[in-house]
mmCIF file of the C-alpha atoms, coordinates in Angstrom:
data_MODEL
# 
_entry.id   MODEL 
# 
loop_
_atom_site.group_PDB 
_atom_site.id 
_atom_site.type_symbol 
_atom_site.label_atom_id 
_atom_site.label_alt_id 
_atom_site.label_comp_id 
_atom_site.label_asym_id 
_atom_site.label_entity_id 
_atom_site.label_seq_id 
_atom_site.pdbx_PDB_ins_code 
_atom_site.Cartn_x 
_atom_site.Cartn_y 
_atom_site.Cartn_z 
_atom_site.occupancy 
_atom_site.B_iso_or_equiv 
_atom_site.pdbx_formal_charge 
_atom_site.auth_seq_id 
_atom_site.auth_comp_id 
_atom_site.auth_asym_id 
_atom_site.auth_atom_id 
_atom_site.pdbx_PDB_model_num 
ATOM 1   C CA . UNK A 1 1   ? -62.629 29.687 -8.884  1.00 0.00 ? 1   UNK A CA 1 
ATOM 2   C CA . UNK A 1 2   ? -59.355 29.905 -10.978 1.00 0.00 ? 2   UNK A CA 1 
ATOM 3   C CA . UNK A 1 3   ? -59.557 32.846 -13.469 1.00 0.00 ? 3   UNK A CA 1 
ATOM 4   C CA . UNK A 1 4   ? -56.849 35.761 -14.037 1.00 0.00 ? 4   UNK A CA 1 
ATOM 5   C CA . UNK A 1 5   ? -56.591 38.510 -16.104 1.00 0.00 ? 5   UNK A CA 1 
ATOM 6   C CA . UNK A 1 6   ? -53.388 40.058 -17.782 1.00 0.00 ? 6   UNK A CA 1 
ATOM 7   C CA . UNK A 1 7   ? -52.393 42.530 -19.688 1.00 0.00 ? 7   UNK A CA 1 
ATOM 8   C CA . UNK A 1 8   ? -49.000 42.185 -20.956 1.00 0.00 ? 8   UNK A CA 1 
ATOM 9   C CA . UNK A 1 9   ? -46.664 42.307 -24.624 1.00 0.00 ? 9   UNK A CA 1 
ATOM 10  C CA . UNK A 1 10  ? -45.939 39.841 -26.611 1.00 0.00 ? 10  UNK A CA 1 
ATOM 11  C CA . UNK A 1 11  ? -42.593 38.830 -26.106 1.00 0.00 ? 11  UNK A CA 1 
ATOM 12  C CA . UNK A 1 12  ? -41.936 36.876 -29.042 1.00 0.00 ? 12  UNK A CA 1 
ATOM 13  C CA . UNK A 1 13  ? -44.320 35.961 -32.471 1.00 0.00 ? 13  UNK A CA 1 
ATOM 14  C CA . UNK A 1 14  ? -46.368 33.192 -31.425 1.00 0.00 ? 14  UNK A CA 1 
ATOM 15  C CA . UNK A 1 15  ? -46.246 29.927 -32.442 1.00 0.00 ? 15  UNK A CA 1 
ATOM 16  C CA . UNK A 1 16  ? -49.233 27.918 -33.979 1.00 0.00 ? 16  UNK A CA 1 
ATOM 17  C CA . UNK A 1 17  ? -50.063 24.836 -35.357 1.00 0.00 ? 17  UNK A CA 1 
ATOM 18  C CA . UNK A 1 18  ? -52.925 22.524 -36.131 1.00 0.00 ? 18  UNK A CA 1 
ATOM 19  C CA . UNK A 1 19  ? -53.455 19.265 -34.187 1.00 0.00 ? 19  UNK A CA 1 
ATOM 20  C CA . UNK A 1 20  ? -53.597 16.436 -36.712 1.00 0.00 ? 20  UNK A CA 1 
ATOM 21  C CA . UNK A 1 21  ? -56.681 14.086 -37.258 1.00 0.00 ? 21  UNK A CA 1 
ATOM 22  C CA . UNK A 1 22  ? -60.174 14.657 -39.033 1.00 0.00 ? 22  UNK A CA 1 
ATOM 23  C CA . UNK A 1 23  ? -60.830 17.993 -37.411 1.00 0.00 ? 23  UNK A CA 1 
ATOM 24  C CA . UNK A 1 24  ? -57.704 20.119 -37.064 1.00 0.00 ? 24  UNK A CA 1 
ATOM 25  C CA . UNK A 1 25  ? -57.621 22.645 -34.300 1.00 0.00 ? 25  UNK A CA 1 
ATOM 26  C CA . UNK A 1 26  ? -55.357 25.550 -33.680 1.00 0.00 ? 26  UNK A CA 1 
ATOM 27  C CA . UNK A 1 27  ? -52.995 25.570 -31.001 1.00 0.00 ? 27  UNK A CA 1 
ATOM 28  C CA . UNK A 1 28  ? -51.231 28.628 -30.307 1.00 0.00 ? 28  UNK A CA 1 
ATOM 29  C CA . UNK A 1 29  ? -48.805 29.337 -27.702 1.00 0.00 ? 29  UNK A CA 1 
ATOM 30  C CA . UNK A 1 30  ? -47.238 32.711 -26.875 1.00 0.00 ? 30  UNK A CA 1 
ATOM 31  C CA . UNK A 1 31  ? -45.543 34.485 -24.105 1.00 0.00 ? 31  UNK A CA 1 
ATOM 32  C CA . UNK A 1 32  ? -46.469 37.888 -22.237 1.00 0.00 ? 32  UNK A CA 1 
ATOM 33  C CA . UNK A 1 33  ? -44.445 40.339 -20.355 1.00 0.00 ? 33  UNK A CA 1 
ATOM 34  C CA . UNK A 1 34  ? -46.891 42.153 -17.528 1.00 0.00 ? 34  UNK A CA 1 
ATOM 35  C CA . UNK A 1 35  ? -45.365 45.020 -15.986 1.00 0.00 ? 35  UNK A CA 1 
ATOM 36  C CA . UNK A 1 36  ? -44.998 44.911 -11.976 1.00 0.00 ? 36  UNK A CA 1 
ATOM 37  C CA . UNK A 1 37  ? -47.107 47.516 -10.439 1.00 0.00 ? 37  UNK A CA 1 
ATOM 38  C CA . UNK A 1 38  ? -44.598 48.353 -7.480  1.00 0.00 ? 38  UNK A CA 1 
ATOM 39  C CA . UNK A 1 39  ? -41.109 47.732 -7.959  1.00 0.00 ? 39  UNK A CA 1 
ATOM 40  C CA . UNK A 1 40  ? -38.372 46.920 -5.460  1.00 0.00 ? 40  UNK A CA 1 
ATOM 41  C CA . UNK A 1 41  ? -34.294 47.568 -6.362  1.00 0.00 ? 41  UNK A CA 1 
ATOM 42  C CA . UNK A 1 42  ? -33.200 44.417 -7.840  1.00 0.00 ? 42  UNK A CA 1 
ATOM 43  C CA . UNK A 1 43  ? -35.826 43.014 -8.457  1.00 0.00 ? 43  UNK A CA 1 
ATOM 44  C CA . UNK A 1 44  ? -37.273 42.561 -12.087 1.00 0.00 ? 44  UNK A CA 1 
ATOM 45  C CA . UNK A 1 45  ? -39.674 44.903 -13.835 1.00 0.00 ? 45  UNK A CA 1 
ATOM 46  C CA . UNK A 1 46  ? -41.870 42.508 -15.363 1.00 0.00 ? 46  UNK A CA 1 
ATOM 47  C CA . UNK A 1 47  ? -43.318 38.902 -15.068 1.00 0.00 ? 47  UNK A CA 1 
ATOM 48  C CA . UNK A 1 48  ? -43.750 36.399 -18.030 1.00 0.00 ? 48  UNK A CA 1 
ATOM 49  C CA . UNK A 1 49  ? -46.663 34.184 -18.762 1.00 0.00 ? 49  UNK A CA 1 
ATOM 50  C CA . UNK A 1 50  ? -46.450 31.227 -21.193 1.00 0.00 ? 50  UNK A CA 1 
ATOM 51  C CA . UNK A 1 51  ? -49.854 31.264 -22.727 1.00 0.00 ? 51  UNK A CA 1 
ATOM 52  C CA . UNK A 1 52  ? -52.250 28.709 -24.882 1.00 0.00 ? 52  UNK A CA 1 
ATOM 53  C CA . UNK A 1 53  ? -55.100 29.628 -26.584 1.00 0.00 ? 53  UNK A CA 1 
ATOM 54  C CA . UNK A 1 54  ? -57.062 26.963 -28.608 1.00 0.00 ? 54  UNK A CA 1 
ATOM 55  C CA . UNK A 1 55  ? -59.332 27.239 -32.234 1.00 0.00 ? 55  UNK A CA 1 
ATOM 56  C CA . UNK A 1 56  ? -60.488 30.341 -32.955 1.00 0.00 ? 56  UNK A CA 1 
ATOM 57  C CA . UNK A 1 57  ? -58.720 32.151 -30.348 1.00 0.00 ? 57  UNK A CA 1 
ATOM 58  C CA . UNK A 1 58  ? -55.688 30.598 -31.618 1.00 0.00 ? 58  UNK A CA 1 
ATOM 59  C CA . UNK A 1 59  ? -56.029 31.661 -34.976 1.00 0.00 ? 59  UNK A CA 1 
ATOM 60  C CA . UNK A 1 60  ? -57.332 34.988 -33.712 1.00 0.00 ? 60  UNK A CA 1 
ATOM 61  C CA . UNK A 1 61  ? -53.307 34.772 -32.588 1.00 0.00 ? 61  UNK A CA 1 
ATOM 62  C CA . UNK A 1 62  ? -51.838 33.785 -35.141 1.00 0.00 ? 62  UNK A CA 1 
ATOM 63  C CA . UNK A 1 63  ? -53.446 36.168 -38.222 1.00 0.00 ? 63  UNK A CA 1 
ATOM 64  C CA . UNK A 1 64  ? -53.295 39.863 -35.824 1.00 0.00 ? 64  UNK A CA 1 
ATOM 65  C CA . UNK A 1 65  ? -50.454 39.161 -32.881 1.00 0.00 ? 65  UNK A CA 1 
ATOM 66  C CA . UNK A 1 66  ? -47.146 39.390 -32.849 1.00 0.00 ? 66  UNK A CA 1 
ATOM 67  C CA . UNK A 1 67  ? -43.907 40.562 -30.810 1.00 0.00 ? 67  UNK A CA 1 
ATOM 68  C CA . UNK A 1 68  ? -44.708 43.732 -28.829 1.00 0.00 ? 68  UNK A CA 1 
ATOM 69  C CA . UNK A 1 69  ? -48.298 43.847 -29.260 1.00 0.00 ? 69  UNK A CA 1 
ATOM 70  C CA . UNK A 1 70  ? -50.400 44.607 -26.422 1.00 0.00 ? 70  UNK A CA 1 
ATOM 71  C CA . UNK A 1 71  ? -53.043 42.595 -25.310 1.00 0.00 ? 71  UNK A CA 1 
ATOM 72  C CA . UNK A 1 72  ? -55.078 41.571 -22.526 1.00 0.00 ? 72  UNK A CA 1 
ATOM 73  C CA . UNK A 1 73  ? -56.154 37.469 -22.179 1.00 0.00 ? 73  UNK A CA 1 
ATOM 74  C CA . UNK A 1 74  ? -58.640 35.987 -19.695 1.00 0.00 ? 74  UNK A CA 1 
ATOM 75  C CA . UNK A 1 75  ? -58.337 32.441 -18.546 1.00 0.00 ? 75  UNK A CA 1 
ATOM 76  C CA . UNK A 1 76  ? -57.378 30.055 -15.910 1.00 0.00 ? 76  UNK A CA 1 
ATOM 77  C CA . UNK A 1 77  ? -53.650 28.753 -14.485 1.00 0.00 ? 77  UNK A CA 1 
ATOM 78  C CA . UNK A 1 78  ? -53.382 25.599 -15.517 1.00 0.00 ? 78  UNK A CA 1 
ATOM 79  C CA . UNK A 1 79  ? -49.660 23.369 -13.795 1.00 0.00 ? 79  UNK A CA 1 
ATOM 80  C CA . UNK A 1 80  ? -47.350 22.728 -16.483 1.00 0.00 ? 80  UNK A CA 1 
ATOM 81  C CA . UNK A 1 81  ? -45.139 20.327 -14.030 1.00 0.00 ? 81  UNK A CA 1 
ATOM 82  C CA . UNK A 1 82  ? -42.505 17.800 -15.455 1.00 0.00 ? 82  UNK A CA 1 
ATOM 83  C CA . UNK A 1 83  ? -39.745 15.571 -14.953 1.00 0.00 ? 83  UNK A CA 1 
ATOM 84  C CA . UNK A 1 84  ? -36.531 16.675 -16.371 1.00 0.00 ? 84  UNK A CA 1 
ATOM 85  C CA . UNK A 1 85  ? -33.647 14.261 -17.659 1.00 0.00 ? 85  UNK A CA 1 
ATOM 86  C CA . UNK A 1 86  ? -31.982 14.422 -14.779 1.00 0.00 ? 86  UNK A CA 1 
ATOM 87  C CA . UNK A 1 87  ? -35.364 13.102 -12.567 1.00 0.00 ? 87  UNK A CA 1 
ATOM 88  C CA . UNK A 1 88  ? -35.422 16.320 -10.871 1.00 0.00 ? 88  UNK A CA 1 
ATOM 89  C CA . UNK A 1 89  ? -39.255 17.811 -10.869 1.00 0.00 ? 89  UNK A CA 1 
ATOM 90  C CA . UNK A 1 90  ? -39.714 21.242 -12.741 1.00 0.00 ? 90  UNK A CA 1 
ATOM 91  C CA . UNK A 1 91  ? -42.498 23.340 -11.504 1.00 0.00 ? 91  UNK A CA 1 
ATOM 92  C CA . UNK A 1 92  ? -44.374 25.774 -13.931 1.00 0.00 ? 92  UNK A CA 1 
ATOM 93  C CA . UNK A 1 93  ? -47.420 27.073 -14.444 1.00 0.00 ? 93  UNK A CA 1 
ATOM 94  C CA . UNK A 1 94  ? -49.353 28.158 -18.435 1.00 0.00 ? 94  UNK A CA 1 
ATOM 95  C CA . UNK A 1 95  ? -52.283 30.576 -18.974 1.00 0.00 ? 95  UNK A CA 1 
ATOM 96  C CA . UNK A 1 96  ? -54.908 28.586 -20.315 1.00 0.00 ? 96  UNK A CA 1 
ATOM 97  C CA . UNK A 1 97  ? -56.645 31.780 -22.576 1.00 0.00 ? 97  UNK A CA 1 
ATOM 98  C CA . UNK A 1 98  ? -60.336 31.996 -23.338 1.00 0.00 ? 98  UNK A CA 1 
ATOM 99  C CA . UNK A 1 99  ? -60.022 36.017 -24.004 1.00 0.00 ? 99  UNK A CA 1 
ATOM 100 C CA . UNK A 1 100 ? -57.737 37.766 -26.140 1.00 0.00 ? 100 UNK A CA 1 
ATOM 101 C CA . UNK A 1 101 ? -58.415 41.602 -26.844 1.00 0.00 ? 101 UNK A CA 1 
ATOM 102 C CA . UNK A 1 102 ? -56.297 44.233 -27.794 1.00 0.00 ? 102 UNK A CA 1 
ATOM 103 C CA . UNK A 1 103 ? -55.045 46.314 -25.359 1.00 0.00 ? 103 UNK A CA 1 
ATOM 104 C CA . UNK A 1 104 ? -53.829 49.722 -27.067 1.00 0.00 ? 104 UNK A CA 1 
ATOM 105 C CA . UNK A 1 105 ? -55.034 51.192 -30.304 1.00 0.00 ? 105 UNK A CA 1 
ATOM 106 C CA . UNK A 1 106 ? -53.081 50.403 -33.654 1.00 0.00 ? 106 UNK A CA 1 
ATOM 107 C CA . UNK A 1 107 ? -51.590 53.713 -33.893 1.00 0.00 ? 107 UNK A CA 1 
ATOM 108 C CA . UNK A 1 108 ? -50.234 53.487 -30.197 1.00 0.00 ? 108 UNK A CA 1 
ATOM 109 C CA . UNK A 1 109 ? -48.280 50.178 -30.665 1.00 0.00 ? 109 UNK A CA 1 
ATOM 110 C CA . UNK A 1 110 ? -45.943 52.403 -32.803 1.00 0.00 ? 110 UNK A CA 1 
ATOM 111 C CA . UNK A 1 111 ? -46.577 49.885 -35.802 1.00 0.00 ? 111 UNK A CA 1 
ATOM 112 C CA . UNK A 1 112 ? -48.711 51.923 -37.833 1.00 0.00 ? 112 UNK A CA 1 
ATOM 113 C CA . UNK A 1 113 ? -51.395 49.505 -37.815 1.00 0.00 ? 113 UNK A CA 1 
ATOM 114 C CA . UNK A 1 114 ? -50.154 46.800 -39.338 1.00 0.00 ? 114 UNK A CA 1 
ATOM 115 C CA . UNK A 1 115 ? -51.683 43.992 -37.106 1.00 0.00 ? 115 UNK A CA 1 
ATOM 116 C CA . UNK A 1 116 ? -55.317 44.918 -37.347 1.00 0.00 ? 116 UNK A CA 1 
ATOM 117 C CA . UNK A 1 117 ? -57.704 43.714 -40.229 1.00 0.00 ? 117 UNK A CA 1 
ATOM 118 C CA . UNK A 1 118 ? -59.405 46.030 -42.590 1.00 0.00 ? 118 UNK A CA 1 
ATOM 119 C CA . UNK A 1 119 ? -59.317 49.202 -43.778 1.00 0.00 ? 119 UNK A CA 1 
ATOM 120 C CA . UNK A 1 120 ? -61.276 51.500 -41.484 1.00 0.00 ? 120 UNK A CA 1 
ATOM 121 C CA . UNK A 1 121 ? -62.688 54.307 -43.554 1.00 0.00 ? 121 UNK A CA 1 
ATOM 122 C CA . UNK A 1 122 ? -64.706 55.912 -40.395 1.00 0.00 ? 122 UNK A CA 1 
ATOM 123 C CA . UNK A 1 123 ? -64.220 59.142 -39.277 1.00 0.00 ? 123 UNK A CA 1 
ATOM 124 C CA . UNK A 1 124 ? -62.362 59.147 -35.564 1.00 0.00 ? 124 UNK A CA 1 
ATOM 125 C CA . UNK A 1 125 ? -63.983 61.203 -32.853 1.00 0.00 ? 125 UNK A CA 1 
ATOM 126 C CA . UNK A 1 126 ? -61.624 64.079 -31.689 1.00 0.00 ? 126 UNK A CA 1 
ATOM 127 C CA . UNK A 1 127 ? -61.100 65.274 -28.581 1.00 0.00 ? 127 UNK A CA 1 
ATOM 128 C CA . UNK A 1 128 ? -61.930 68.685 -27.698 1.00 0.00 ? 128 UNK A CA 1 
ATOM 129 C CA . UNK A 1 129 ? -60.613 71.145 -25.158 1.00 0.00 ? 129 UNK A CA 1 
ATOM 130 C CA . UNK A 1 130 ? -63.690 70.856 -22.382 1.00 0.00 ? 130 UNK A CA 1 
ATOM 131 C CA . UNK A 1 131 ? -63.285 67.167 -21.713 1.00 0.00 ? 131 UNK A CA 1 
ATOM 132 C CA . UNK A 1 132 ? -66.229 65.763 -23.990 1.00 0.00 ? 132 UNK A CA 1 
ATOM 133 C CA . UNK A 1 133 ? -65.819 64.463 -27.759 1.00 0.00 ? 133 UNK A CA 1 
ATOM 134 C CA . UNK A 1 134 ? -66.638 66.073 -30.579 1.00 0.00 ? 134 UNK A CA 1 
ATOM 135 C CA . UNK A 1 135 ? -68.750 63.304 -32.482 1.00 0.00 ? 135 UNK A CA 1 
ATOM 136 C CA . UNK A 1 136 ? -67.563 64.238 -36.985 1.00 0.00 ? 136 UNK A CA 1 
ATOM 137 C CA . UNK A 1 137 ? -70.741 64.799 -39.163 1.00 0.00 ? 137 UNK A CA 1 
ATOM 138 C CA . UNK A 1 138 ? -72.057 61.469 -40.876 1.00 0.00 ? 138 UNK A CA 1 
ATOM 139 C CA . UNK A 1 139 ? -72.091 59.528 -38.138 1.00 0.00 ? 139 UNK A CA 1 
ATOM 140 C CA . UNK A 1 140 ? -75.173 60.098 -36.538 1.00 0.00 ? 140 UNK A CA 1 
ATOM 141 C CA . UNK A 1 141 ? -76.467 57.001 -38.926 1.00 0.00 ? 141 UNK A CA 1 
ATOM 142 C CA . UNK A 1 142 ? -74.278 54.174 -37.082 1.00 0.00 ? 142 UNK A CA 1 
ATOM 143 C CA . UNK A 1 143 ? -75.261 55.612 -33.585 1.00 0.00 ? 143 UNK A CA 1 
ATOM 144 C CA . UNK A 1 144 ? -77.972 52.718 -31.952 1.00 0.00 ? 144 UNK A CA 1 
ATOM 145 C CA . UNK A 1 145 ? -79.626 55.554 -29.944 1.00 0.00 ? 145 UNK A CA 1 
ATOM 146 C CA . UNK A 1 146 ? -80.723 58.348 -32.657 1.00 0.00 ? 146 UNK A CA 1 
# 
């Protein structure tokens, strides 16, 4: 089985285009930063992932992600080995994604929102002092168990 799941930031805005021909497809490739759980001294705090994500995930990417968002993608390691110039073989490995989801709200990436779609108009449950959430009036309509 080869799956893996990471949640990481963007490290830079990701980079799609559409493959050419009668039906164009997105590609989208992107990077991830995923923090190291235990850290050693000298050693780095974080590992980085090259990712691709293909058609609708891809465009998923490229209308709501970019740099510093925090996401979590499912899918497999795929070898990304080649030959350099010099004949000398470079090893490397690329997420192949078949997941993306967001991994903190809006108002927690610090960007005000500004990478999610819509306007939510909703009330938000708040949080009350004894551990359970208070659930605002009006809302009892959307709830699948009334």
């Amino acid at each position: 089985m080869n799956k893996v799941i990471l949640m990481g930031r963007l490290t830079r805005e990701p980079e799609v285009r559409y493959s050419q021909g009668s039906s164009q497809t997105a590609v989208a490739r992107f990077s991830i930063a995923v923090d190291r759980r235990f850290k050693r001294e000298g050693e780095p705090d974080a590992d980085f992932f090259n990712c691709t994500a293909f058609g609708r995930q891809a465009e998923f990417v490229e209308r709501y992600l970019h740099k510093g968002v925090k996401i979590v993608v499912v899918g497999r390691v795929q070898n990304d080995n080649y030959t350099n110039k010099d004949g000398q073989m470079v090893y490397s490995v690329r997420i192949m994604v078949d997941e993306i989801e967001f991994a903190e709200s809006k108002n927690a990436s610090g960007d005000g929102g500004s990478y999610a779609g819509g306007n939510n108009s909703r009330p938000e449950p708040s949080g009350a002092g004894d551990g359970f959430m208070n659930i605002p009036d009006g809302i009892d309509e959307e709830l699948p168990f009334n």
